[in-house]
Backbone as a chain_set.jsonl record, in Angstrom:
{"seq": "XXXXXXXXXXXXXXXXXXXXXXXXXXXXXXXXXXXXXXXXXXXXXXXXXXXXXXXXXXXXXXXXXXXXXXXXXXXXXXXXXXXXXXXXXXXXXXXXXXXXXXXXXXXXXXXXXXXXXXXXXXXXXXXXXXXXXXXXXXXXXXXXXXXXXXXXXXXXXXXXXXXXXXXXXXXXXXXXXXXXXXXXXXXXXXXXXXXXXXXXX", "coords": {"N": [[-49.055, -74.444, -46.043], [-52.302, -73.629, -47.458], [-54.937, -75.941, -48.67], [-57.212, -77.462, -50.504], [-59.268, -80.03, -51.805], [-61.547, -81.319, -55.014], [-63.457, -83.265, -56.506], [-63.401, -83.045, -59.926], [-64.363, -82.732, -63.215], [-63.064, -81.125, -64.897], [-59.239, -79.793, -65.039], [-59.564, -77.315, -65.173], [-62.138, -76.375, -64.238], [-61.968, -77.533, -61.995], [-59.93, -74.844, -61.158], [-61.671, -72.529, -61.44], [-63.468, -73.638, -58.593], [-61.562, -73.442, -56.837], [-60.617, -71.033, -56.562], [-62.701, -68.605, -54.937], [-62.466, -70.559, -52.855], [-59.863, -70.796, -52.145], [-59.632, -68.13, -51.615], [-57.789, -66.27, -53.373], [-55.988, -64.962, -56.269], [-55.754, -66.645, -59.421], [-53.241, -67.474, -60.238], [-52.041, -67.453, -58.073], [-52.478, -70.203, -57.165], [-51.814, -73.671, -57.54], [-52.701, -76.92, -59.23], [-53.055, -80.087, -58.6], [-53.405, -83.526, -59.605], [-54.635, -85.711, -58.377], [-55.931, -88.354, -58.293], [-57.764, -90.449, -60.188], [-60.878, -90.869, -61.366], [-63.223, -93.922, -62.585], [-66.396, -93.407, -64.096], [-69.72, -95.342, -64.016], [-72.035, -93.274, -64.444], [-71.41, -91.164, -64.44], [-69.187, -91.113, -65.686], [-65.439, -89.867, -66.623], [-64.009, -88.692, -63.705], [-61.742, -86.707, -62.199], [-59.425, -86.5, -58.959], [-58.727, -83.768, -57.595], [-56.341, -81.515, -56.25], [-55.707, -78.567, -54.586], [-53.557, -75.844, -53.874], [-52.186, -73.336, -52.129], [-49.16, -72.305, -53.559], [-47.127, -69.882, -51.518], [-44.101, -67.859, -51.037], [-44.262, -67.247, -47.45], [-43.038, -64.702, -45.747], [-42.46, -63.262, -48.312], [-44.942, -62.585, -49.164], [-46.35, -61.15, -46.636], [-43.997, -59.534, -46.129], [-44.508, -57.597, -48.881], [-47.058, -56.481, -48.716], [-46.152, -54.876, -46.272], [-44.891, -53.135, -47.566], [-46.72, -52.096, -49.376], [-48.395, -50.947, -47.641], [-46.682, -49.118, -46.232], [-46.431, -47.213, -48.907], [-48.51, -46.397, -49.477], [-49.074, -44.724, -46.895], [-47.627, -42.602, -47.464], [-44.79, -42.132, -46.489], [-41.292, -42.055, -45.59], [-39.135, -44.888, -45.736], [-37.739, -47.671, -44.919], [-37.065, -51.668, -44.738], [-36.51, -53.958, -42.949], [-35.089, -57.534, -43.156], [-35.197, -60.125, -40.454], [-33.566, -62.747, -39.849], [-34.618, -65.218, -37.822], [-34.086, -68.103, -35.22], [-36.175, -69.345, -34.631], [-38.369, -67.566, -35.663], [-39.255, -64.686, -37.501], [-38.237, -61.537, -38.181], [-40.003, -58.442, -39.159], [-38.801, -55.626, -39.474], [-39.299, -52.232, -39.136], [-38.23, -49.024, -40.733], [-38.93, -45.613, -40.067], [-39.444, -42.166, -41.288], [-41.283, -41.27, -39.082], [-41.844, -42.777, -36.887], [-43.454, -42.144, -34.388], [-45.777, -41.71, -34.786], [-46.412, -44.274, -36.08], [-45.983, -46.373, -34.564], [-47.728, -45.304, -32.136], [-49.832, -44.72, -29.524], [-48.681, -46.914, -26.869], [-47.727, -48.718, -28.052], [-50.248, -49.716, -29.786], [-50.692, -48.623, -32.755], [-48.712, -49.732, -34.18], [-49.369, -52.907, -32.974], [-51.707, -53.248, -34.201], [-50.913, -53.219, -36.787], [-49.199, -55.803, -37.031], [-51.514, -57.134, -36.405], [-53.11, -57.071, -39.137], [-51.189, -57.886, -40.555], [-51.234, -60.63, -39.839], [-53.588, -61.833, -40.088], [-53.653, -61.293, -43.044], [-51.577, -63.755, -43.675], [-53.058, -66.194, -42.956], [-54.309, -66.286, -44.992], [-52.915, -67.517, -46.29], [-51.643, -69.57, -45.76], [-52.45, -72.757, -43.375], [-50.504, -73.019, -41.617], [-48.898, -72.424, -38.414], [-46.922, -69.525, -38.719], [-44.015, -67.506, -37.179], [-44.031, -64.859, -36.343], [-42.548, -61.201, -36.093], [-43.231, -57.83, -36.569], [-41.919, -54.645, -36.056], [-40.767, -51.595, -35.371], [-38.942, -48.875, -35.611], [-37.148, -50.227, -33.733], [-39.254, -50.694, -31.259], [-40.062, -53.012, -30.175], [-37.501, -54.207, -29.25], [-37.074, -52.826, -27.171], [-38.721, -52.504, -25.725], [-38.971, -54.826, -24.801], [-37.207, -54.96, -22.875], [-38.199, -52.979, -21.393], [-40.259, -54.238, -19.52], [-38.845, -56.693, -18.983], [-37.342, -55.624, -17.155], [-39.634, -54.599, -15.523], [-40.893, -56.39, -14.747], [-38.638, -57.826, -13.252], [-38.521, -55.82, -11.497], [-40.382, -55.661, -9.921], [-41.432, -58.579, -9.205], [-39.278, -58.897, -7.42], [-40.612, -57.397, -5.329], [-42.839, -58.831, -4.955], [-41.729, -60.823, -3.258], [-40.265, -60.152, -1.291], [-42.367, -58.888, 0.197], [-44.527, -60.748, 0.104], [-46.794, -60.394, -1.201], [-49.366, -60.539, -3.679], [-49.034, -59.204, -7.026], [-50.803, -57.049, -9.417], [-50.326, -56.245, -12.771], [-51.193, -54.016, -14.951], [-53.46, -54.252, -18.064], [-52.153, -56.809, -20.564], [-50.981, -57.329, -23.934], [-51.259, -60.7, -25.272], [-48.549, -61.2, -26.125], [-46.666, -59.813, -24.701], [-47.228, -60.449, -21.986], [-46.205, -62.809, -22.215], [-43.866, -62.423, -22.437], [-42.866, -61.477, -20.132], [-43.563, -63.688, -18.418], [-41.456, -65.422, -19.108], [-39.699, -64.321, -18.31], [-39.955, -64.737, -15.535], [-39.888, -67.306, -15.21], [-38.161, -68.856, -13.982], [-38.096, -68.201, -11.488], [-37.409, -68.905, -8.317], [-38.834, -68.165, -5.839], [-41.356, -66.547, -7.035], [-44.25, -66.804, -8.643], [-46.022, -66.772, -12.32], [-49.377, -65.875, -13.649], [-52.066, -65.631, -15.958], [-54.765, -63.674, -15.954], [-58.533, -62.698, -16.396], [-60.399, -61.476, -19.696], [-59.553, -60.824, -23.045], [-59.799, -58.005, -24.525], [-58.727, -57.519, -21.956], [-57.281, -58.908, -20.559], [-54.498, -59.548, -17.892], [-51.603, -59.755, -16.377], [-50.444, -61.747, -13.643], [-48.322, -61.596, -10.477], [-47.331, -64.146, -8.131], [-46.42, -64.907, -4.571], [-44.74, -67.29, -3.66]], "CA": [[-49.836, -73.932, -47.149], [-53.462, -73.846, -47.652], [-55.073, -76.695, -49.914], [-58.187, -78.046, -50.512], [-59.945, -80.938, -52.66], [-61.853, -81.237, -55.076], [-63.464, -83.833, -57.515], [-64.598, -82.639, -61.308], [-63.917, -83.361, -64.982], [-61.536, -80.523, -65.769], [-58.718, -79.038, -64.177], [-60.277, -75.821, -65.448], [-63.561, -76.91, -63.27], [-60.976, -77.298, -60.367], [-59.349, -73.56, -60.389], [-63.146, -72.0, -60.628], [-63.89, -73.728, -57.52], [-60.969, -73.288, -56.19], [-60.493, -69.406, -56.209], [-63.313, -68.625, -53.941], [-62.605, -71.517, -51.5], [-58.658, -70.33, -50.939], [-59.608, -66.554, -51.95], [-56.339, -65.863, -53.972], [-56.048, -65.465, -57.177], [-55.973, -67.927, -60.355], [-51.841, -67.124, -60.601], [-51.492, -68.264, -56.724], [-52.911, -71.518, -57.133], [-51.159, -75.0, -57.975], [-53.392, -77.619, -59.278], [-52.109, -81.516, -58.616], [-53.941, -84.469, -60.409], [-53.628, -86.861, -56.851], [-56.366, -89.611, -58.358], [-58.592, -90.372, -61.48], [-62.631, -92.114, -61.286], [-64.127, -93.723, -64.109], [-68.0, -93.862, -63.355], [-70.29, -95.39, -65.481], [-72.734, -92.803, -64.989], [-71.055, -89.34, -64.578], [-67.919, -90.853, -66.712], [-64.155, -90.028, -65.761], [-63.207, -87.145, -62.995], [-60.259, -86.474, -61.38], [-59.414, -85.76, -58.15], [-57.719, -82.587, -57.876], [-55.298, -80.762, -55.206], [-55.562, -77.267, -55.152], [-53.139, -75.636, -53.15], [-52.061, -71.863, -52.714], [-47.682, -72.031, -53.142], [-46.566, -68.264, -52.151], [-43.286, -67.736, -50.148], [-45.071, -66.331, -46.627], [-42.371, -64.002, -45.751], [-42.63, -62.195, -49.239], [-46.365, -62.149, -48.918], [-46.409, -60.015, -45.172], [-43.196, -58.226, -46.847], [-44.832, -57.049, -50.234], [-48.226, -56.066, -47.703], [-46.202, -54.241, -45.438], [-44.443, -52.157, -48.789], [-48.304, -51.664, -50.033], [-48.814, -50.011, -46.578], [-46.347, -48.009, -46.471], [-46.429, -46.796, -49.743], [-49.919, -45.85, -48.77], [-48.904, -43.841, -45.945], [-46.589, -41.711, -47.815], [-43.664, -41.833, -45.659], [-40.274, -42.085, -46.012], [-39.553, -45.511, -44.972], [-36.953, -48.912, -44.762], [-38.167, -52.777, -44.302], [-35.192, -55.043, -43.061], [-36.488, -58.72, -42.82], [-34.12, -60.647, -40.269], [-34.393, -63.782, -40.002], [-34.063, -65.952, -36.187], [-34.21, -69.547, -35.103], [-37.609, -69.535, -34.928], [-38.907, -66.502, -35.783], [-38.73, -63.519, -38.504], [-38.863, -59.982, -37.825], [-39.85, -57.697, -40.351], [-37.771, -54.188, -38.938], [-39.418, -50.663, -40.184], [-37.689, -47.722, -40.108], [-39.447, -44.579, -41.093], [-38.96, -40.771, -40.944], [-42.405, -41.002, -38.235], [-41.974, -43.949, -36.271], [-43.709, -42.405, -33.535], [-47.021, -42.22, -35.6], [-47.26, -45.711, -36.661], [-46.413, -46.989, -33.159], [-49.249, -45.246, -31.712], [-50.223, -44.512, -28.228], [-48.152, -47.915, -25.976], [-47.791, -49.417, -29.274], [-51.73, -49.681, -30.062], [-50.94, -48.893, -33.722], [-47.943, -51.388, -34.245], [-50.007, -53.781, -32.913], [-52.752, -53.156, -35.278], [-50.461, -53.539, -38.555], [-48.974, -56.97, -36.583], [-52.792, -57.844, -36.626], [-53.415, -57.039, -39.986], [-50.322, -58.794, -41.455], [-51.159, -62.289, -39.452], [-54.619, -61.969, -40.836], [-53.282, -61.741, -44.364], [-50.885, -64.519, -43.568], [-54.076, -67.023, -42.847], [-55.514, -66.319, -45.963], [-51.666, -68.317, -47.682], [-51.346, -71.032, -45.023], [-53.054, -72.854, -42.375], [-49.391, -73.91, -40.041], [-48.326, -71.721, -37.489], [-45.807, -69.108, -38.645], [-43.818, -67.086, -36.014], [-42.829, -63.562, -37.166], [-42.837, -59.688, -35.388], [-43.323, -56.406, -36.655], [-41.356, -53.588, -35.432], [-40.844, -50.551, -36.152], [-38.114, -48.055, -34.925], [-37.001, -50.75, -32.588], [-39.661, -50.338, -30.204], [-40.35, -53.749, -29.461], [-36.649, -54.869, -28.29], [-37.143, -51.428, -25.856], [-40.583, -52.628, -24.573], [-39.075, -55.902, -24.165], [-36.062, -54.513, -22.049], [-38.508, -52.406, -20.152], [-41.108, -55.284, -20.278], [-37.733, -57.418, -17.997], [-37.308, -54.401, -15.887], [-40.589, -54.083, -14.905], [-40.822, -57.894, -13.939], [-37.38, -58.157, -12.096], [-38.271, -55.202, -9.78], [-42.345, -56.188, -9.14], [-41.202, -59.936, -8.543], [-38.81, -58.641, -5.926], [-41.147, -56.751, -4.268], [-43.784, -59.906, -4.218], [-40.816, -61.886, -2.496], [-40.3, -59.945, -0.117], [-43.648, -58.884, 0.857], [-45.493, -62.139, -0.086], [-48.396, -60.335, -1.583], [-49.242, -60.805, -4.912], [-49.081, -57.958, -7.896], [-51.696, -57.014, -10.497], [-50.023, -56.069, -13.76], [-52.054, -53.691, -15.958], [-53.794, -55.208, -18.478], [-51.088, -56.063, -21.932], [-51.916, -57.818, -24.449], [-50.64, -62.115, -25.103], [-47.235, -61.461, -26.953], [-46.15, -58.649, -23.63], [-47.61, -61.349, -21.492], [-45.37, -63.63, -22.843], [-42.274, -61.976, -22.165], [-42.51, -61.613, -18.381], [-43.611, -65.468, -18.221], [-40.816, -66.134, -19.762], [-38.507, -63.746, -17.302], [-40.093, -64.77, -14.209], [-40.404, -68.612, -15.169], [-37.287, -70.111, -13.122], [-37.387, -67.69, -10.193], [-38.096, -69.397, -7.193], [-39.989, -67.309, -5.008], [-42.794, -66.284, -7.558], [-44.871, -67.322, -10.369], [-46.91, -65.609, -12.915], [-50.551, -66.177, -14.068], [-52.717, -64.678, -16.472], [-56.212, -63.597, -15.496], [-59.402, -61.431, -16.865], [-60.671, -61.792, -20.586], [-58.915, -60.208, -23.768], [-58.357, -57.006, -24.4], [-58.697, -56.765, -20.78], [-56.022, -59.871, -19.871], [-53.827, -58.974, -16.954], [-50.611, -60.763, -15.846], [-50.76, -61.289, -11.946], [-47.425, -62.329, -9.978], [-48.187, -64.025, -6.666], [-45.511, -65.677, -4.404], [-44.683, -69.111, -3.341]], "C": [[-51.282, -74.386, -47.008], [-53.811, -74.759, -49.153], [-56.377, -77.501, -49.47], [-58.582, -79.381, -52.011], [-60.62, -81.101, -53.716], [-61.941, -82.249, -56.07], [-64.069, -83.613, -58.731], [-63.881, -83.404, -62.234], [-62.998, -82.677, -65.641], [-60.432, -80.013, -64.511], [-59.078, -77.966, -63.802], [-61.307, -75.429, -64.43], [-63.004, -76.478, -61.651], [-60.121, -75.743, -59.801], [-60.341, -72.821, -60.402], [-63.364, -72.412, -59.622], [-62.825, -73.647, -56.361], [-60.354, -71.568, -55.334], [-60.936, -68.467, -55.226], [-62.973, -69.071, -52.79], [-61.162, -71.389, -51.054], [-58.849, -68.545, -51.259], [-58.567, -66.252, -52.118], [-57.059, -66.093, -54.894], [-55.537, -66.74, -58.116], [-53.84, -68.249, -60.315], [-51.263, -67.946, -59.264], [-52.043, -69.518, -56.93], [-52.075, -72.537, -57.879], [-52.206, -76.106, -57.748], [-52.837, -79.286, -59.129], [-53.398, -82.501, -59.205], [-53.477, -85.779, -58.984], [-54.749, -88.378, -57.637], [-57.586, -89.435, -59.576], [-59.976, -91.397, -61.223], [-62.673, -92.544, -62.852], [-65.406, -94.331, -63.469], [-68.696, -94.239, -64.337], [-71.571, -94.356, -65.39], [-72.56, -91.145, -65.448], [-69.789, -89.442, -65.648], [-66.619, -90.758, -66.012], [-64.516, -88.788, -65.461], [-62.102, -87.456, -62.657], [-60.278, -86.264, -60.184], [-58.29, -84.718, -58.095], [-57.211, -81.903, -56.613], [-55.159, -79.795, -55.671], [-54.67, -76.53, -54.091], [-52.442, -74.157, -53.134], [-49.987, -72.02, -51.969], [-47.158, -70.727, -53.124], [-45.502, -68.465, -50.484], [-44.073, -66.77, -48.581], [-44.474, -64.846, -46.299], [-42.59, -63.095, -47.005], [-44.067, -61.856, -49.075], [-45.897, -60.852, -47.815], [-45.267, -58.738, -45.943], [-43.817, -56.758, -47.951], [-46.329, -56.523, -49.429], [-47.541, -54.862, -47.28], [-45.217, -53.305, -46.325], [-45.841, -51.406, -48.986], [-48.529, -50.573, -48.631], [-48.128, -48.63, -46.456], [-46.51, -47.027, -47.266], [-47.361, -45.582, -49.6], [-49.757, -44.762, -47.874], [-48.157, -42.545, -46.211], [-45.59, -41.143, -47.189], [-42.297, -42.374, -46.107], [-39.601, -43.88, -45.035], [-37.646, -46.93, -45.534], [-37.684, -50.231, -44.384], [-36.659, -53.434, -44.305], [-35.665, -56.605, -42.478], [-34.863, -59.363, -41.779], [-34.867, -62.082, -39.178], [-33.454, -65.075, -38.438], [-34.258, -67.521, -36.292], [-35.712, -70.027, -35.523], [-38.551, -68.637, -35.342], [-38.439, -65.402, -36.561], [-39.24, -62.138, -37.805], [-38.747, -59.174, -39.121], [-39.472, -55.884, -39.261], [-38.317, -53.697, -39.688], [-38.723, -49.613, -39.61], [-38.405, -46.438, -40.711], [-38.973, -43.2, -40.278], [-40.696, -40.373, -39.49], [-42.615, -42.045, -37.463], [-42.772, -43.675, -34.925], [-45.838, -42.297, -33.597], [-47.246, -43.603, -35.796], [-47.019, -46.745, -35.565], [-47.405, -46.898, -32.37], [-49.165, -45.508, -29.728], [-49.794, -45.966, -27.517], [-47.975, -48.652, -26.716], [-49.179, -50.101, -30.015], [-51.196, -49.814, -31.7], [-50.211, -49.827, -34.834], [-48.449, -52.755, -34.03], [-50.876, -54.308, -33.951], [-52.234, -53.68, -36.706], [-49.788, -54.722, -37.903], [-50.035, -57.501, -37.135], [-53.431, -57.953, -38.07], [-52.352, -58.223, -41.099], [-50.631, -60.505, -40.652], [-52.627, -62.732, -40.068], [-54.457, -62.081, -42.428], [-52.425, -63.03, -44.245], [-52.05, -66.055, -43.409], [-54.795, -67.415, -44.096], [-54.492, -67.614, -47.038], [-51.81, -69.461, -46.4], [-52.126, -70.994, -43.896], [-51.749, -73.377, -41.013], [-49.278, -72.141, -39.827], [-46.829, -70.874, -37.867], [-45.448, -67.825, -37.753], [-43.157, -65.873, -36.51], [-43.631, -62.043, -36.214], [-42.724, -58.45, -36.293], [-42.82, -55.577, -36.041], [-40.789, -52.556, -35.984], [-39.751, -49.398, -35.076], [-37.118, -49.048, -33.77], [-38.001, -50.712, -30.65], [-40.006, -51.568, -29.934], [-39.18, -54.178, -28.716], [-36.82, -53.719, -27.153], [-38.366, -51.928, -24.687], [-39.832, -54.153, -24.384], [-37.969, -55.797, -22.593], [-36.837, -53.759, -20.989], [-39.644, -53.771, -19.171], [-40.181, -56.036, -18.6], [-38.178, -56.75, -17.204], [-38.347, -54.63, -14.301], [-40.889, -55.744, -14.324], [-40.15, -58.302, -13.366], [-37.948, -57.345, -11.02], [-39.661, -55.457, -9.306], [-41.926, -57.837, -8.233], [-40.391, -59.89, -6.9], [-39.4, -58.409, -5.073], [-42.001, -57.838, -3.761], [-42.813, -60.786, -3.242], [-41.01, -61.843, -1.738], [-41.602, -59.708, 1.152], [-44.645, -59.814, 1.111], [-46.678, -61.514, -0.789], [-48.415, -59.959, -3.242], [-49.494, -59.187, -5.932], [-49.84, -58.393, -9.095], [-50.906, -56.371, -11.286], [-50.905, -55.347, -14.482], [-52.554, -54.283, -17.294], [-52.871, -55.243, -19.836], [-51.304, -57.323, -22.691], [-51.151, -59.561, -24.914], [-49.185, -62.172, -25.963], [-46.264, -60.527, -25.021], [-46.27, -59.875, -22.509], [-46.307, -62.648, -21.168], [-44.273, -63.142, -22.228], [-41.926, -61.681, -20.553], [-42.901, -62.953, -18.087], [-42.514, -65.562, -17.974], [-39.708, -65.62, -18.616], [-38.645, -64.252, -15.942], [-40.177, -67.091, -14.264], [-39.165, -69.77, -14.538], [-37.072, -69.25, -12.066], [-38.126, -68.675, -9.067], [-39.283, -69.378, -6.038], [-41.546, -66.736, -5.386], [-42.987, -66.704, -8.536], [-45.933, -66.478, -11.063], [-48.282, -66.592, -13.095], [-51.408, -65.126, -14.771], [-54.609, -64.273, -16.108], [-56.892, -62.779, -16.043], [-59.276, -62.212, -18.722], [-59.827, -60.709, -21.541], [-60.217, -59.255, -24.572], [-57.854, -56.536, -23.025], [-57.466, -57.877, -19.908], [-54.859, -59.409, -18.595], [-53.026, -60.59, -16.418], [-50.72, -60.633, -14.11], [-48.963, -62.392, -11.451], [-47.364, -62.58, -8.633], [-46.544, -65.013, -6.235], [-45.653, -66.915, -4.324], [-44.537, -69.757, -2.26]], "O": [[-51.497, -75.471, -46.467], [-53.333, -74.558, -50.27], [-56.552, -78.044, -48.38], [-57.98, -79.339, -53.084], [-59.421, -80.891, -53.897], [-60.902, -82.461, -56.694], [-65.259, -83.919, -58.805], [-63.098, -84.348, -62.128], [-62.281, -83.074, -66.56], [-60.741, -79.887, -63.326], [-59.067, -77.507, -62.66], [-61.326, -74.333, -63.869], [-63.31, -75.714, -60.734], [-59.782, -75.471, -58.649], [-60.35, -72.121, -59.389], [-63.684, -71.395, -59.006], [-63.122, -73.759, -55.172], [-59.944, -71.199, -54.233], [-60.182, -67.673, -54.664], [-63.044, -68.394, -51.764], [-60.896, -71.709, -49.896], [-57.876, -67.841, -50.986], [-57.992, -65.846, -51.108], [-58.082, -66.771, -54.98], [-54.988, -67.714, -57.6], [-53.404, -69.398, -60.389], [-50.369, -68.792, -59.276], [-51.248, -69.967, -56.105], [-51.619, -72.143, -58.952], [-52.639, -76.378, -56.628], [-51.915, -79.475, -59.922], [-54.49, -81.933, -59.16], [-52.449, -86.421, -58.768], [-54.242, -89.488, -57.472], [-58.186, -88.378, -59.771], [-59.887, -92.585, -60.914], [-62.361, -91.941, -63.878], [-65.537, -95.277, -62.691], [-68.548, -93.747, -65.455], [-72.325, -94.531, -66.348], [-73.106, -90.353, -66.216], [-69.354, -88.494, -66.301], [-66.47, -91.375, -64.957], [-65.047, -87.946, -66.185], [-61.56, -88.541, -62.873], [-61.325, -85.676, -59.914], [-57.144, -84.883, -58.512], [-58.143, -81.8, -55.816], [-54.684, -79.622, -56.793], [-55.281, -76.659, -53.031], [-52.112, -73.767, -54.253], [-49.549, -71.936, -50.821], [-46.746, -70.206, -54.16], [-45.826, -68.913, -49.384], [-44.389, -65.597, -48.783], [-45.185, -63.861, -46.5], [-42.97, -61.972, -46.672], [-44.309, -60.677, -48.821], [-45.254, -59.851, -48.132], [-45.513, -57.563, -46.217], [-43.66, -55.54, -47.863], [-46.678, -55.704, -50.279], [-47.998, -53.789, -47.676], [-44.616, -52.54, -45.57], [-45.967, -50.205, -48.746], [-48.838, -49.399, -48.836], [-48.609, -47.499, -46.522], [-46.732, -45.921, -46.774], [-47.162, -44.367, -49.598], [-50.405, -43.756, -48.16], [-48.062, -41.613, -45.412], [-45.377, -39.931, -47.206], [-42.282, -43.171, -47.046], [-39.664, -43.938, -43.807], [-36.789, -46.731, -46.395], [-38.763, -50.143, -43.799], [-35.861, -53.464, -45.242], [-36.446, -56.777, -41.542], [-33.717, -59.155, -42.179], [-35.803, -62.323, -38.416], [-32.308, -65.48, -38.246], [-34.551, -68.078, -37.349], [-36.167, -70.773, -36.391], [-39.707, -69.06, -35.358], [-37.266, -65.066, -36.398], [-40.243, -61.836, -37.158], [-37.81, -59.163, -39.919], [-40.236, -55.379, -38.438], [-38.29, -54.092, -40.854], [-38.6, -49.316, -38.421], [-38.391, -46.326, -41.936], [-38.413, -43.08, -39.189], [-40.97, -39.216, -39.172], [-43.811, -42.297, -37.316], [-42.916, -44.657, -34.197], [-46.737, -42.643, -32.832], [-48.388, -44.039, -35.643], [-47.649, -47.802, -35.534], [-48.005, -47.854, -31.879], [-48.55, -46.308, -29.023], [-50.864, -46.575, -27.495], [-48.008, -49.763, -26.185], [-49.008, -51.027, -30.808], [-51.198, -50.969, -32.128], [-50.655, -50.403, -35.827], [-48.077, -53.688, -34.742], [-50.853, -55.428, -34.462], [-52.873, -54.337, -37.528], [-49.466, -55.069, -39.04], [-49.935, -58.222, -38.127], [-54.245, -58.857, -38.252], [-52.668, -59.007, -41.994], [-50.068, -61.477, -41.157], [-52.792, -63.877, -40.49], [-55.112, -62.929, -43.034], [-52.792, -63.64, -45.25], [-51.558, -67.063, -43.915], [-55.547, -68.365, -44.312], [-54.882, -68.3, -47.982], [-52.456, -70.408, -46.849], [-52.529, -69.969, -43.346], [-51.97, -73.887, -39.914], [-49.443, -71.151, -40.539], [-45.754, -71.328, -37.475], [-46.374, -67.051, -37.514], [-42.022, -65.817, -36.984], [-44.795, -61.903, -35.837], [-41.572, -58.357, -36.717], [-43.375, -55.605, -34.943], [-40.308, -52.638, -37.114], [-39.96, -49.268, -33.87], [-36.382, -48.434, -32.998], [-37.598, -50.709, -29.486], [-40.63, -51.377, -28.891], [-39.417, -54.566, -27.572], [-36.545, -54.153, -26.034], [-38.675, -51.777, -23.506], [-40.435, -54.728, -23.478], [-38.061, -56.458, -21.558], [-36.414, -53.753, -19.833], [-39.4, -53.914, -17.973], [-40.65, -55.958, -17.464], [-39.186, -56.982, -16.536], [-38.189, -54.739, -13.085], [-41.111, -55.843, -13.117], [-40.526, -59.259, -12.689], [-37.996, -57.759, -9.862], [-39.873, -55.402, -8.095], [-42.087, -58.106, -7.042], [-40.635, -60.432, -5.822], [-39.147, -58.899, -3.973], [-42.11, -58.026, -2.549], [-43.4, -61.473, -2.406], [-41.625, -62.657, -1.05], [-41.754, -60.086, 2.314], [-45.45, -59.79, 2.041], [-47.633, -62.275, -0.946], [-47.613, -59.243, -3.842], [-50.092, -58.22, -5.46], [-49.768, -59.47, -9.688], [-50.402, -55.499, -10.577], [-51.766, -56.138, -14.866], [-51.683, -55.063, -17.678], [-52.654, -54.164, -20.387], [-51.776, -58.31, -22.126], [-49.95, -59.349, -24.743], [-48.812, -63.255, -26.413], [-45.26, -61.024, -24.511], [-45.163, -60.27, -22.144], [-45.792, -63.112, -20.151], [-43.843, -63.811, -21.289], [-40.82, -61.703, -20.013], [-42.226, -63.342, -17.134], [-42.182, -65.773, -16.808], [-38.942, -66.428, -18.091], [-37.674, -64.258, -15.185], [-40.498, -67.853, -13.352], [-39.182, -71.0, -14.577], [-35.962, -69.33, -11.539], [-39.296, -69.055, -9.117], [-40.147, -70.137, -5.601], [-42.509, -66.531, -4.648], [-42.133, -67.017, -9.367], [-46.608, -65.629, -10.48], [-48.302, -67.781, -12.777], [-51.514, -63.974, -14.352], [-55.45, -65.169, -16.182], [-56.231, -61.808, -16.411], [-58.484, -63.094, -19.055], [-59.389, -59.723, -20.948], [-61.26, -59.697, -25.053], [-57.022, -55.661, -22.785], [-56.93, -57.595, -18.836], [-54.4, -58.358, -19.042], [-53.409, -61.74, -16.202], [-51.017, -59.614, -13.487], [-48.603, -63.469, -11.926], [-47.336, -61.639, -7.84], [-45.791, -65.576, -7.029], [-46.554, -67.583, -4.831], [-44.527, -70.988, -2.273]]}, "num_chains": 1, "name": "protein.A"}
């Protein structure tokens, strides 16, 4: 959760300055009383803990309702929930609209919901977007396409450029190629232009 400081004279004092400085509203905020001054020239303050408590998961959820809604499509949201990681599942009657040209516009509403997710907490939470199932497909092709390239560097010894994809895609051939023997991956080039490269050993 996001939480900041602050020392005044009212609590009241403390959710005006606090509103601005976690940008939520007055309703998201939890005020705590952590320590009390007495000064002899300003008098007593408080110190105050302002902190924004909202389940994250319903946040991104109740976002990615607002979107839809918006879109006027016919639509499903199934949240399922992993070891380490949540997926929020869409199903809609146009799934090949809001995926978008290699998944460009899936990406985009990923990017938008981790950006709202910053605004409720500053830890690290681990959650995917998907929509029609197109990410377990891209991750299955995603393998594929890293079992039969790696082979080929084996045998040939010479290393393969990867088109450029973006640090979650990245990720997932690491992760396939990261106990083979014969080759290893590396990422190279700047983002959006990142490119996985698999060279032998």
């Amino acid at each position: 959760m996001r939480k900041v400081e602050f020392e005044v004279k009212s609590l009241e004092e403390a959710l005006e300055l606090a509103v601005p400085e976690l940008r939520v509203s007055k309703d998201k905020i939890k005020l705590e009383i952590i320590n009390e001054k007495k000064g002899f020239l300003r008098g007593k303050t408080i110190v105050v803990e302002a902190r924004v408590e909202e389940n994250i998961t319903d946040i991104i959820y109740d976002y990615l309702v607002k979107m839809m809604n918006g879109l006027d499509v016919e639509y499903s949201i199934d949240i399922l929930n992993g070891e380490d990681s949540t997926t929020f599942s869409i199903h809609t009657d146009n799934n090949a609209l809001l995926i978008g040209k290699e998944g460009k516009t899936l990406n985009a509403i990923q990017f938008l919901c981790r950006q709202i997710m910053y605004v409720y907490t500053d830890e690290k939470v681990n959650f995917t977007v998907d929509i029609g199932g197109y990410k377990d497909n891209r991750i299955l092709h995603l393998e594929m396409l890293a079992t039969k390239t790696a082979k080929e560097v084996a045998r040939t010894k010479i290393e393969a450029v990867l088109k450029p994809m973006n640090s979650y895609e990245r990720r997932v051939i690491h992760s396939k190629l990261a106990e083979w023997r014969d080759v290893y991956t590396e990422s190279i080039g700047e983002e959006p232009n990142r490119s996985l490269v698999i060279k032998p050993r």
